[in-house]
C-alpha positions as CSV (number, residue, x, y, z in Angstrom):
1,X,5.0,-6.9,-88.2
2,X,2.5,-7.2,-91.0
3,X,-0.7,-8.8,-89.2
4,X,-2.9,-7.0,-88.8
5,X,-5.9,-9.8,-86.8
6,X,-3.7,-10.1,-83.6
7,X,-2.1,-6.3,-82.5
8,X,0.3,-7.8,-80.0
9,X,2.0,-4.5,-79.0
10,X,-1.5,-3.5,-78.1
11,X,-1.6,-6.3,-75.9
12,X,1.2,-5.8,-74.4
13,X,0.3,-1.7,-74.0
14,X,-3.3,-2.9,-72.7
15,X,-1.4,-4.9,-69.8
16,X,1.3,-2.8,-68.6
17,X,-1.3,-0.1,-68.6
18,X,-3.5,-1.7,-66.4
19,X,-0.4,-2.5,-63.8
20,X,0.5,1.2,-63.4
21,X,-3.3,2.3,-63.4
22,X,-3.5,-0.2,-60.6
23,X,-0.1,1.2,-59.0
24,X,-1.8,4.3,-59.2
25,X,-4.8,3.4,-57.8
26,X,-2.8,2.2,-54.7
27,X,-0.8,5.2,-54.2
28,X,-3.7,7.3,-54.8
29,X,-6.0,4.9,-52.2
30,X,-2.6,4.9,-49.9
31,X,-2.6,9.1,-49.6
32,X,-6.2,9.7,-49.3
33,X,-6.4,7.3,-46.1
34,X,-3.1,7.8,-44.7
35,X,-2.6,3.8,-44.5
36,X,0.2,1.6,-45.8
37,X,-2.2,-1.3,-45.3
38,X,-5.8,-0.8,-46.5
39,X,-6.8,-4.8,-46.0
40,X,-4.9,-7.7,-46.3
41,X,-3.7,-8.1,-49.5
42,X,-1.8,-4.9,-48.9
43,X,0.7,-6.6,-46.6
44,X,-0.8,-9.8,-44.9
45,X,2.1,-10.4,-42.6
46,X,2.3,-6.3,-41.9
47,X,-1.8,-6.6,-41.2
48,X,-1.3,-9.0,-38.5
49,X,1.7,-7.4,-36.8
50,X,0.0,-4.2,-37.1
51,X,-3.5,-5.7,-35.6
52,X,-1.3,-7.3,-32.4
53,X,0.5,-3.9,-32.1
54,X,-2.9,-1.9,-31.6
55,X,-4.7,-4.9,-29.4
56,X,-1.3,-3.8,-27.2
57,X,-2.2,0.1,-27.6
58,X,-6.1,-0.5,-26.1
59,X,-4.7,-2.9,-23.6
60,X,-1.9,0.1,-22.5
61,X,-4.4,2.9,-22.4
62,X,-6.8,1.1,-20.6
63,X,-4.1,0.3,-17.9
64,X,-3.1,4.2,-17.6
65,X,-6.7,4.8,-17.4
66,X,-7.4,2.1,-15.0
67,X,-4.3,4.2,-13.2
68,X,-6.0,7.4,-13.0
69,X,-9.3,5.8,-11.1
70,X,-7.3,4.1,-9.1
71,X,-5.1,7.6,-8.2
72,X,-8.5,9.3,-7.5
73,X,-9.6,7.1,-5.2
74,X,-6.6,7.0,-3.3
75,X,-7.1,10.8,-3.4
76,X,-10.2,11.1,-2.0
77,X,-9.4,8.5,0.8
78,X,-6.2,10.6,1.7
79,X,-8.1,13.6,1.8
80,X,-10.8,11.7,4.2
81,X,-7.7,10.6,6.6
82,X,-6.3,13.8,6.6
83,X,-9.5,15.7,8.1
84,X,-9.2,12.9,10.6
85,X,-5.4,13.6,11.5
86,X,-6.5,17.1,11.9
87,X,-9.1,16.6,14.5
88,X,-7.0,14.0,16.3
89,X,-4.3,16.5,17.1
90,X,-7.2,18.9,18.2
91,X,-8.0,16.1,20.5
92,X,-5.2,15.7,22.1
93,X,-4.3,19.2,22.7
94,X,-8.2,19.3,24.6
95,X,-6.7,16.0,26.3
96,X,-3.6,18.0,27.3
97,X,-5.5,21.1,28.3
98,X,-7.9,19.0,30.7
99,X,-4.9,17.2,32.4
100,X,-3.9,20.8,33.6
101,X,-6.8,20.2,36.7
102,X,-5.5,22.9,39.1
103,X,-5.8,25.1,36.4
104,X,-9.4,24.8,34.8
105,X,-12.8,24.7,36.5
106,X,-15.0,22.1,35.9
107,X,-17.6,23.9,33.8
108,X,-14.2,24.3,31.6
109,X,-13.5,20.5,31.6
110,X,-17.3,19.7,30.8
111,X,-17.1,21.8,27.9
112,X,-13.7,19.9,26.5
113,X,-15.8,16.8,27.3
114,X,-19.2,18.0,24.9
115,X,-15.9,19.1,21.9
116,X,-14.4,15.7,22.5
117,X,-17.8,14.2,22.0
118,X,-18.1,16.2,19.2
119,X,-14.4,15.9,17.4
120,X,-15.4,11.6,17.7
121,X,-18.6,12.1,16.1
122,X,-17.3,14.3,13.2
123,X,-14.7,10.8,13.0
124,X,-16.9,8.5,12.6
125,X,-19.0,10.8,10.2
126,X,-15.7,10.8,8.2
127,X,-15.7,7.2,8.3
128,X,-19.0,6.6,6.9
129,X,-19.2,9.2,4.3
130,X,-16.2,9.5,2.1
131,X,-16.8,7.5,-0.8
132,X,-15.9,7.6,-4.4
133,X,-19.1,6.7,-7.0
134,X,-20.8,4.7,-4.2
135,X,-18.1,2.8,-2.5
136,X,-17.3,3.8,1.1
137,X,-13.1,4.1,1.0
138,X,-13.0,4.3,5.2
139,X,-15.9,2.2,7.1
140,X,-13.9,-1.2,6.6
141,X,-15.8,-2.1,3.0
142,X,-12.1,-2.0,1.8
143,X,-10.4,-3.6,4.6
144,X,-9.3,-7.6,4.4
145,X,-11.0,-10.6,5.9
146,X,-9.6,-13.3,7.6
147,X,-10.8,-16.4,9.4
148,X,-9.2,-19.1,11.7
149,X,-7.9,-16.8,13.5
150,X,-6.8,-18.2,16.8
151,X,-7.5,-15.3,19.1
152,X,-5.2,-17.4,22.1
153,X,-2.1,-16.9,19.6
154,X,-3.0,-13.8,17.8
155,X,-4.6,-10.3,19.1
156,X,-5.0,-8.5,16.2
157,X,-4.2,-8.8,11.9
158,X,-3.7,-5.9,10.0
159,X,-3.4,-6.5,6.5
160,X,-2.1,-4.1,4.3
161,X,-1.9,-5.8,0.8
162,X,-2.8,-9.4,-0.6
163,X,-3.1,-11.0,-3.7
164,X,-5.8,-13.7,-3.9
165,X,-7.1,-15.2,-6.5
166,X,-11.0,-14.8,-7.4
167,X,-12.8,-16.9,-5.2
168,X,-9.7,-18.0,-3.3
169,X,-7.8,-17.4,0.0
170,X,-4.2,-17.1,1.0
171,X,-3.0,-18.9,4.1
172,X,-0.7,-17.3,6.9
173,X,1.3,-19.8,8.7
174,X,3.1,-17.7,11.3
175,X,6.0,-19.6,13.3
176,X,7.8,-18.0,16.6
177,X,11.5,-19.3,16.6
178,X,12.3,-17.2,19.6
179,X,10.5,-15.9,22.5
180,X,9.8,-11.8,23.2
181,X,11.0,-10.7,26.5
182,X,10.4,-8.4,28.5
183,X,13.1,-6.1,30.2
184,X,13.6,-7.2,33.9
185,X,16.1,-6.9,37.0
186,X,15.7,-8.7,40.1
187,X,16.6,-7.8,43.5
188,X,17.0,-10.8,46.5
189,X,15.8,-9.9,49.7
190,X,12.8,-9.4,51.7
191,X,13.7,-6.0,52.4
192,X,15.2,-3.0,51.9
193,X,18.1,-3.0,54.3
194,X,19.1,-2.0,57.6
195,X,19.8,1.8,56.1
196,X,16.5,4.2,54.3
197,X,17.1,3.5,50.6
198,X,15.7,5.9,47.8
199,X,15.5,4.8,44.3
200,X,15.0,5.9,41.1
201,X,12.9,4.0,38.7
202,X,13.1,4.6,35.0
203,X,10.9,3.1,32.5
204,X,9.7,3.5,28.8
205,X,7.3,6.1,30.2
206,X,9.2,8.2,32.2
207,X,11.1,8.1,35.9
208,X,9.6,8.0,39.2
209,X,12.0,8.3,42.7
210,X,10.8,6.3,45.7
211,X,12.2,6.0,49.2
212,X,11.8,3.7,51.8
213,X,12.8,3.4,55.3
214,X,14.8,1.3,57.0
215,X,13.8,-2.4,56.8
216,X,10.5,-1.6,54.7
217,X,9.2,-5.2,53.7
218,X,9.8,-5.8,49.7
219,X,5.3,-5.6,49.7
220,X,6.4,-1.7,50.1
221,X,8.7,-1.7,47.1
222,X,6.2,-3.9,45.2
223,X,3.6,-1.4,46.2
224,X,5.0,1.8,45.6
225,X,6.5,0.9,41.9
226,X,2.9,-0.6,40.9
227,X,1.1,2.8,42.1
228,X,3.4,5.1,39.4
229,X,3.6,2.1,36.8
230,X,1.2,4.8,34.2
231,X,4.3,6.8,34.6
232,X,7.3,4.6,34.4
233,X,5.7,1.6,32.1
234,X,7.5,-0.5,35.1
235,X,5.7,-2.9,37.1
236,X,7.2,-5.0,40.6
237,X,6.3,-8.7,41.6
238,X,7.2,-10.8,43.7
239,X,7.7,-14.4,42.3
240,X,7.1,-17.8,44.8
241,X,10.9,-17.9,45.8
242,X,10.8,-14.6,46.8
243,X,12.6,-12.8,44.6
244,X,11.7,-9.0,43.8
245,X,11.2,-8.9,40.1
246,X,11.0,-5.5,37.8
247,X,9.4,-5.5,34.5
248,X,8.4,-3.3,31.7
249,X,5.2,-3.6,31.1
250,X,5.5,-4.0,27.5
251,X,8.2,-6.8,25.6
252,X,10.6,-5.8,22.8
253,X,13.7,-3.7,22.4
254,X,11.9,-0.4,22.9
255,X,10.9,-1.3,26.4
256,X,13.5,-1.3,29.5
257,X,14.1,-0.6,33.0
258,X,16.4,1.1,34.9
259,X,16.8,0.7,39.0
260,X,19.5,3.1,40.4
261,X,20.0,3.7,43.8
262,X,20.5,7.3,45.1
263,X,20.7,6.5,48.7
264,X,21.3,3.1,50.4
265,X,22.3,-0.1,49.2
266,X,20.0,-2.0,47.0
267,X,21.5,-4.2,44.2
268,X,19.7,-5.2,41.6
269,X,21.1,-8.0,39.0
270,X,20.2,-9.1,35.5
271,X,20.8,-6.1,33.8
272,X,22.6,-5.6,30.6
273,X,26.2,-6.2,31.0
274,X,26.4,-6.1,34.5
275,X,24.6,-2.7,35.1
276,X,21.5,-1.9,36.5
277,X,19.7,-1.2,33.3
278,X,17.8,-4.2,30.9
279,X,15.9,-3.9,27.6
280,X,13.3,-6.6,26.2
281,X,13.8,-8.1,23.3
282,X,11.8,-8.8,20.0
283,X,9.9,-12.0,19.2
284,X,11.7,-14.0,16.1
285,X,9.4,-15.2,14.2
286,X,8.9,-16.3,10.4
287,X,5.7,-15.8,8.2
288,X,5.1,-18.1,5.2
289,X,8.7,-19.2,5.5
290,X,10.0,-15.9,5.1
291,X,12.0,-13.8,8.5
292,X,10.0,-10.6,9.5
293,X,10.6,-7.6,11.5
294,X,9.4,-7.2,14.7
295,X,8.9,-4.7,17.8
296,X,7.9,-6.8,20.7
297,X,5.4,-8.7,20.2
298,X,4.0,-7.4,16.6
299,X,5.3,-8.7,13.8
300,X,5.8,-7.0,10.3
301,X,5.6,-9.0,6.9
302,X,6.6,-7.4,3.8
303,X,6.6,-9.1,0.2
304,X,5.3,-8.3,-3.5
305,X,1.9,-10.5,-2.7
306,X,1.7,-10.1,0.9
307,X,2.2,-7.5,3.3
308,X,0.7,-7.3,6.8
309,X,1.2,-6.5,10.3
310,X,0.0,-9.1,13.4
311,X,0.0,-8.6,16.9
312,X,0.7,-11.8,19.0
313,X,-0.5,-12.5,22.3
314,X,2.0,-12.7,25.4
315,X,1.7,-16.4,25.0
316,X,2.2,-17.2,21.8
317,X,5.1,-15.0,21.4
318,X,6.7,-15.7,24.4
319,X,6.6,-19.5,23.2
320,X,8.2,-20.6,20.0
321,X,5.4,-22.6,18.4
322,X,2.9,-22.2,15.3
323,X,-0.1,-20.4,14.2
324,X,-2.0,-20.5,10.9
325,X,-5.4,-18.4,9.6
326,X,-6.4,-17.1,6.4
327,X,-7.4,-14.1,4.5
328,X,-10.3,-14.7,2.6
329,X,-11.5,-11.7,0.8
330,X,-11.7,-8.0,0.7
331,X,-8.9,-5.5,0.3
332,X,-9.3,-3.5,-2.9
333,X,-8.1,-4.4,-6.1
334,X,-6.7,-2.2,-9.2
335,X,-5.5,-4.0,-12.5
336,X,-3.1,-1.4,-13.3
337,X,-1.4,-3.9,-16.6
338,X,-2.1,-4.3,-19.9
339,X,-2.3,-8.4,-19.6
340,X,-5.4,-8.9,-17.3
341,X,-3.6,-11.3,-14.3
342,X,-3.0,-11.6,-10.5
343,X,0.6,-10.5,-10.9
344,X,-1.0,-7.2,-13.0
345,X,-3.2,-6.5,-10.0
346,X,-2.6,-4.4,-7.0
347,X,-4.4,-4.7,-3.7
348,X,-4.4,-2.6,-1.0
349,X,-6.4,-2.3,2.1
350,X,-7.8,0.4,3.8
351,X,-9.1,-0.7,7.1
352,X,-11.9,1.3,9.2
353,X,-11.1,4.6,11.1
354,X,-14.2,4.9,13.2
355,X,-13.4,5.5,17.2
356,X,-14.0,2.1,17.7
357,X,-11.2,1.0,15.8
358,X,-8.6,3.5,16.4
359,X,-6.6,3.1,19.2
360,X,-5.0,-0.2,20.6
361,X,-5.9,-3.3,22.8
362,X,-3.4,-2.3,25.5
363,X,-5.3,1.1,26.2
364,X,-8.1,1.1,24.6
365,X,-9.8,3.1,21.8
366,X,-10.8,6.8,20.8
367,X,-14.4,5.8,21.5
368,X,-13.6,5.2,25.3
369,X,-12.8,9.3,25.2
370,X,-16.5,9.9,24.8
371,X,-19.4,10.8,27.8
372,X,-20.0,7.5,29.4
373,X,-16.2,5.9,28.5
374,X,-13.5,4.4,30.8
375,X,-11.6,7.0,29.5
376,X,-13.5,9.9,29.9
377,X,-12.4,13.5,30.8
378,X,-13.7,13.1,34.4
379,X,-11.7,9.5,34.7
380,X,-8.5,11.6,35.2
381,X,-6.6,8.9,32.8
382,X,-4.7,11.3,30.8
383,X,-1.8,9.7,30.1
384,X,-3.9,6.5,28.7
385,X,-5.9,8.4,26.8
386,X,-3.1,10.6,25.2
387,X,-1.4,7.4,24.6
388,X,-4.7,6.3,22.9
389,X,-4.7,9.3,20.8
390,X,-0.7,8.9,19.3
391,X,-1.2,5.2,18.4
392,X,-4.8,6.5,16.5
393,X,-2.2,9.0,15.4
394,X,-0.2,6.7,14.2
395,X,-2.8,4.3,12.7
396,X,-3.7,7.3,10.3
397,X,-0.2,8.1,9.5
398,X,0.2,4.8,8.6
399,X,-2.7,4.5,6.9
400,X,-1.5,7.8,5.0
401,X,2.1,6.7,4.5
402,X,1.0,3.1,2.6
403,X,-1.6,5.4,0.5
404,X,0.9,8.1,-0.9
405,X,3.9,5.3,-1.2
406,X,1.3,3.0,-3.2
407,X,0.3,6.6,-5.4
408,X,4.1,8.1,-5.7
409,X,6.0,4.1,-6.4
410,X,3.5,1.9,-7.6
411,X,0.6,3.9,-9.7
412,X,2.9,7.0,-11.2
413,X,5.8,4.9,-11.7
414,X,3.8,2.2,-13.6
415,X,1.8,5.3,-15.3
416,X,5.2,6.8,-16.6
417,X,6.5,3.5,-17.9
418,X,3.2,2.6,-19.5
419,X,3.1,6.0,-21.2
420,X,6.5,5.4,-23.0
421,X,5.2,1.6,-23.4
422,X,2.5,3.1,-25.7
423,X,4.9,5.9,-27.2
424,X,6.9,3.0,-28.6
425,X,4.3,0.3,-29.4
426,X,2.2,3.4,-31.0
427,X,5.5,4.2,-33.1
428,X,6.0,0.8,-34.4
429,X,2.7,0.1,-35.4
430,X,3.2,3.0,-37.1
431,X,6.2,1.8,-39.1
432,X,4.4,-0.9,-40.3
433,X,0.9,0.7,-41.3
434,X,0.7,4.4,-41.8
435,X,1.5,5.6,-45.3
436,X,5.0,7.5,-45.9
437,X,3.8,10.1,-47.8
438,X,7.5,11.3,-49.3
439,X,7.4,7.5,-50.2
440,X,4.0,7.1,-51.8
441,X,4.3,10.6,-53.6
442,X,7.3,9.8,-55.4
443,X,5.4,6.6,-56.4
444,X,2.4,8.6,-57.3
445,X,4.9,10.7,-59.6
446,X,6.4,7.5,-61.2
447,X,3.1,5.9,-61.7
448,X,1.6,9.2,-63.1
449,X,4.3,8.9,-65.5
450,X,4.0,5.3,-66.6
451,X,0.3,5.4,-67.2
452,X,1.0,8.6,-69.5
453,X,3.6,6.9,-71.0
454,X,1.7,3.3,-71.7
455,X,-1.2,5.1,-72.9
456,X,0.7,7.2,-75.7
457,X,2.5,3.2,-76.4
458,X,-0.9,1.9,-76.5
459,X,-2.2,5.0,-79.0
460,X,1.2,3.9,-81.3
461,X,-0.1,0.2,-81.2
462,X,-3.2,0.3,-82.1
463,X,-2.3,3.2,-85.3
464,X,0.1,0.6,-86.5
465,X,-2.0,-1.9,-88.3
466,X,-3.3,1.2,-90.5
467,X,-0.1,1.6,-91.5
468,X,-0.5,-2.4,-93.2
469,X,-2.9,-1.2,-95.2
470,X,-0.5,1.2,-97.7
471,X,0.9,-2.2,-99.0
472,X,-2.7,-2.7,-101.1
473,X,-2.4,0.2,-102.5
């Protein structure tokens, strides 16, 4: 080339130079920040993968943190129930000390009375103060509510778990397909015999042996089995035809009653297979549709969005029929997913364990143990109030059981999976924005080369034209 007005090998230096200065500008930019993507002309399509991958990563570790509030208040409510378990056992082994009467004086059993005053207060202090930031866990704040609740069909609702939505309620439709019974034998006969009889009568409770004389009227036998019913759990009757009837005094499987005879003659029909031994049976019953367990005359539902446990009165489940209320409200409420939703949220409920809700509507409750109660040390009832003390007992447990299996299956489990969730959404955004420095260094190396090498071409470019000017000489 002989012009010497228009270099074009300089151009074409000038421009290649300015692509690898600008290559090594972006490897340069690329190692300093430690980003493949720097904005969006980088990599628009990697920019908005990568922007969707980290929106998931704040979503995912606010769930796991969400978790760990959730586990603490758990924790402190377990550790608020488990004072409680501690002073119901001392209760009942004051209980069980007082029923020894022959063997205490009654200065003794006055002081039991003043610590069993005291063990129920210390409850209900429980109940009101443990909290976490503010929020009482055990006075009922946290339980559900319900209304429509037909108290002739249904004696008490327990609910355990719900999912409502905000502002919303979720109906119970409860249906009895088939009756609860009661465990019964029968005897005909208006009385005894012409021979003494003695029996033996055997209950849920325990076994009581009464004898009669010769031709003692059935009014005897009704008598005598009513008087020891608190320890047998077997009551007598006598129906309009006359027949002798004995019956547990609860329904369901559990309950059942046994009439021997150790001396005499006194037949007793309807038991099981011929013998002189019958069990009750559970109520059938469907909630929502769906078949739940039962024990006599509570009911037990169980699914992923409701779970709950209702008590039905002797009429309702004793005839197949159909009962509907709602639950309104309450319960509380974790959001332990990364996509903010109903079916992201757990609910749990954590009903009140003051002494006037412990205990059960058959007996009556810890707070009828105090000075002044039915159930009172100087009452002499026992037996009801031990049993009153084992289904508190077992309220708690509960209570304890659905608190650990909602930590140990529903919070750590989802904790665990969210944790390798993040691992793995963490990793690919990753992939797709974070520099590879092995990569970008052997780019840096190539580009430091190429610049070198364009600027030396540029250098011979430009000299050239000089090199014109020897022909005018």
């Amino acid at each position: 080339m002989s012009r010497i007005n228009t270099n074009i090998p300089a151009l074409v230096a000038n421009r290649v130079l300015a692509q690898q200065n600008q290559k090594l500008n972006l490897s340069l930019n690329r190692l300093s920040t430690g980003m493949r993507i720097n904005n969006g002309k980088d990599d628009p399509a990697g920019l908005i993968a990568s922007e969707a991958l980290r929106a998931e990563e704040n979503a995912i570790s606010a769930a796991i943190y969400n978790i760990g509030r959730a586990n603490n208040v758990v924790a402190v409510a377990e550790a608020g129930l488990d004072e409680v378990s501690n002073l119901l056992t001392e209760l009942e082994s004051l209980i069980d000390r007082s029923s020894n009467e022959a063997g205490i004086s009654a200065d003794e059993r006055n002081a039991n009375q003043l610590q069993i005053d005291s063990i129920l207060q210390s409850i209900n202090r429980i109940a009101t103060s443990t909290e976490f930031q503010g929020k009482k866990l055990l006075n009922g704040e946290l339980d559900y509510s319900t209304s429509s609740v037909a108290t002739a069909s249904i004696a008490g609702v327990s609910v355990n778990s719900a999912r409502i939505v905000n502002e919303g309620n979720r109906a119970v439709v409860v249906d009895v397909t088939a009756s609860a019974q009661k465990a019964r034998l029968s005897y005909l006969g208006t009385t005894v015999g012409a021979s003494a009889v003695t029996l033996e009568v055997t209950g849920r409770y325990g076994t009581e042996t009464l004898s009669f004389a010769a031709n003692a009227v059935i009014a005897n036998v009704v008598s005598a089995v009513n008087q020891s019913s608190d320890l047998t759990g077997v009551t007598a009757t006598v129906a309009s035809t006359g027949l002798l009837r004995f019956e547990s005094t609860g329904y369901g499987t559990s309950e059942f009653v046994t009439v021997r005879t150790l001396q005499g003659t006194f037949a007793v029909t309807g038991g099981d297979a011929g013998s002189y031994t019958d069990r009750g049976r559970n109520v059938t019953a469907t909630v929502n549709g769906a078949s739940v367990a039962a024990d006599g005359l509570r009911i037990f539902a169980r699914s992923s969005t409701l779970s709950l446990d209702v008590d039905l009165t002797a009429t309702f489940g004793t005839t197949p029929g159909s009962s509907t209320f709602y639950i309104v409200g309450g319960g509380a409420d974790f959001q332990i997913s990364p996509r903010v939703s109903l079916s992201g949220m757990e609910s749990i409920g954590m009903r009140a364990v003051s002494t006037g809700n412990l205990g059960d509507s058959t007996n009556g409750t810890l707070a009828s143990l105090s000075s002044g109660g039915a159930n009172q040390l100087s009452s002499g009832s026992y037996a009801v109030a031990q049993r009153i003390i084992r289904s508190a007992q077992t309220q708690i447990s509960s209570l304890r059981g659905r608190l650990g299996a909602f930590q140990k299956d529903t919070l750590e489990s989802t904790s665990n999976a969210l944790r390798i969730t993040l691992e793995n959404t963490t990793a690919a955004e990753s992939a797709i924005r974070d520099t590879d420095f092995a990569e970008e260094t052997s780019n840096l190396t190539r580009s430091q080369i190429l610049v070198q090498s364009a600027t030396n071409t540029l250098r011979l470019a430009n000299a050239a034209p000089q090199q014109v000017l020897a022909l005018l000489g």
